[in-house]
BAMI-702754 format. One record per residue (C-alpha): z, y, x; residue number from 1. Coordinates in Angstrom, 1 decimal, decimal comma. Each point is the difference from the previous one (the first is absolute). Layout:
# residues N
<<Z; Y; X>; NUM>
...
//
This chain:
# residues 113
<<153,3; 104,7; -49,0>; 1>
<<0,1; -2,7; 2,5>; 2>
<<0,4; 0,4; 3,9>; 3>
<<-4,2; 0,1; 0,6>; 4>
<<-0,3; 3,1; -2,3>; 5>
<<3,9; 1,6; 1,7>; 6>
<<-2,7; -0,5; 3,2>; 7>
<<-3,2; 1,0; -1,1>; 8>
<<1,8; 3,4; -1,5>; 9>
<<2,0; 0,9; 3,4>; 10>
<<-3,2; -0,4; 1,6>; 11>
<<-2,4; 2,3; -2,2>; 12>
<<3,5; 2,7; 0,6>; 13>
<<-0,5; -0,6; 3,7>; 14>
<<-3,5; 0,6; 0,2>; 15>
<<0,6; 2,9; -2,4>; 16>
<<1,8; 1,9; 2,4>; 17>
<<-2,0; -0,8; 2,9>; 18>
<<-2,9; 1,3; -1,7>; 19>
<<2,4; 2,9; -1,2>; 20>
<<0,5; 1,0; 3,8>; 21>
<<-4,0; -0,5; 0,9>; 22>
<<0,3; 4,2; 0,7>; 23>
<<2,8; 0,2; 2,3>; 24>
<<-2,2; -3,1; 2,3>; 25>
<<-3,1; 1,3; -0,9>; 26>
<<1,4; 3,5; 1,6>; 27>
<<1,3; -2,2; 3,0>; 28>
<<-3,7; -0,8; 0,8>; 29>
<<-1,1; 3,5; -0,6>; 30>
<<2,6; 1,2; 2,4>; 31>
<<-0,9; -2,5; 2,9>; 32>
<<-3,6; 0,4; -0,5>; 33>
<<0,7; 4,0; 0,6>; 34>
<<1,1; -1,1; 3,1>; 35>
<<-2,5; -2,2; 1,1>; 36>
<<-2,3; 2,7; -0,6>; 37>
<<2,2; 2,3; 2,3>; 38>
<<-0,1; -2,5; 2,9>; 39>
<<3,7; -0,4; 0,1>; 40>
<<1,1; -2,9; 2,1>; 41>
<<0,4; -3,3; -1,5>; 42>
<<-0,8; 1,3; -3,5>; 43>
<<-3,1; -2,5; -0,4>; 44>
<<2,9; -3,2; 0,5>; 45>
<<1,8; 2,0; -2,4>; 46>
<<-2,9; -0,2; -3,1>; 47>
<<-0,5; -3,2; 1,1>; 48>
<<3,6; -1,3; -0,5>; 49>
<<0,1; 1,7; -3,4>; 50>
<<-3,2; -1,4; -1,1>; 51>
<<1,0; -3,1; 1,3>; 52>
<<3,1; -0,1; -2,1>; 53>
<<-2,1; 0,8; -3,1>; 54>
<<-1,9; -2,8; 0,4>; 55>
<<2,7; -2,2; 0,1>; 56>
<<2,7; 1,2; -3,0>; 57>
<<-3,5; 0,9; -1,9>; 58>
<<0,1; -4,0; -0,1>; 59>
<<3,3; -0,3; -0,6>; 60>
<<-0,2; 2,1; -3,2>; 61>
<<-3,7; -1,4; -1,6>; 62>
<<-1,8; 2,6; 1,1>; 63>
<<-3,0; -1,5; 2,0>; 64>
<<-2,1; 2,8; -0,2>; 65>
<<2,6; 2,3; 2,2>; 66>
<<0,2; -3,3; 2,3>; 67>
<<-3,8; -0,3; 0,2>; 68>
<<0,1; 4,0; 1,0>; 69>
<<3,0; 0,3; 2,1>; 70>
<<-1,3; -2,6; 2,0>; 71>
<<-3,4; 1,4; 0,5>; 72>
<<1,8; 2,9; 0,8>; 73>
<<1,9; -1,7; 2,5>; 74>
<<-2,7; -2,1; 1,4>; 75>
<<-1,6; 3,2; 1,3>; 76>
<<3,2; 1,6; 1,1>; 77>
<<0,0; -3,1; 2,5>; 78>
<<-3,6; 0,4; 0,9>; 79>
<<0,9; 3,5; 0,9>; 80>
<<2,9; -0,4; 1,6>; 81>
<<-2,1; -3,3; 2,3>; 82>
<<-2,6; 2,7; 0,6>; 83>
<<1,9; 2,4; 2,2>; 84>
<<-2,6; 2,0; -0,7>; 85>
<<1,2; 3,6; -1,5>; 86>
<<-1,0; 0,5; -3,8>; 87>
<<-2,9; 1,0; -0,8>; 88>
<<-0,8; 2,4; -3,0>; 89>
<<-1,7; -3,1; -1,7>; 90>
<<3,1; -2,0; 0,8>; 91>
<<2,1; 2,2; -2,0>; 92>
<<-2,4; 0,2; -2,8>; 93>
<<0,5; -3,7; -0,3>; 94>
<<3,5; 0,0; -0,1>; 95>
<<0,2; 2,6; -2,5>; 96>
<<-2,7; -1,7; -2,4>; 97>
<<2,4; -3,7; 1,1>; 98>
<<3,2; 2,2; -0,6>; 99>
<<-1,5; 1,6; -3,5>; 100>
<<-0,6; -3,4; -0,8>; 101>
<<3,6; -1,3; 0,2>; 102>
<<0,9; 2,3; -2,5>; 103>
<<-2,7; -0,1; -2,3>; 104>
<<0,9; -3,2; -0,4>; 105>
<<4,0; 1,0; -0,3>; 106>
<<-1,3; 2,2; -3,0>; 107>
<<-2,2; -2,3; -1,4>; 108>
<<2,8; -3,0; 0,1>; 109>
<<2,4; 2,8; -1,6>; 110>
<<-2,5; 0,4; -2,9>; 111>
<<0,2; -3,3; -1,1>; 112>
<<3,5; -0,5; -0,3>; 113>
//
């Protein structure tokens, strides 16, 4: 075994349990999406900081699909927050259809490992 396939196995381990942990995040964005929908201060910044960080170790781990939704995700957490308007009911649809997509694509990455 030479030092390339030492690398290329510690990776596909890494990205295993990344993938293995998709729930607990994916419960993470559930959580502060409750609370977005309950108007609690602060909470949109919150989604958008998680979604943001999605994006990014989505990348990190080969998983552009996550990446591509996280930061669509995030990209309308910012427009929100910019807004200062309050939420609208069509505004949380959205982030619940941007937020289901995050982790259909979670399930669908976990499928083909």
């Amino acid at each position: 075994m030479t030092a390339d396939d030492d690398l290329a196995t510690a990776l596909r381990r890494l990205r295993a349990d990344y993938l293995a942990a998709a729930p607990e995040r994916i419960a993470e964005l559930q959580t502060a999406y409750a609370r977005v929908q309950n108007g609690e201060a602060q909470s949109l910044e919150g989604l958008s900081t998680l979604v943001h960080r999605l994006a990014g170790t989505g990348a990190s781990y080969g998983l552009p699909a996550v990446t591509a939704r996280a930061r669509e995700a995030d990209g309308a957490c910012r427009q929100m927050i910019a807004s200062r308007a309050p939420l609208t009911p069509d505004d949380t649809a959205r982030l619940r259809a941007l937020l289901q997509g995050v982790a259909d694509a979670f399930q669908d990455a976990s499928f083909s490992e």
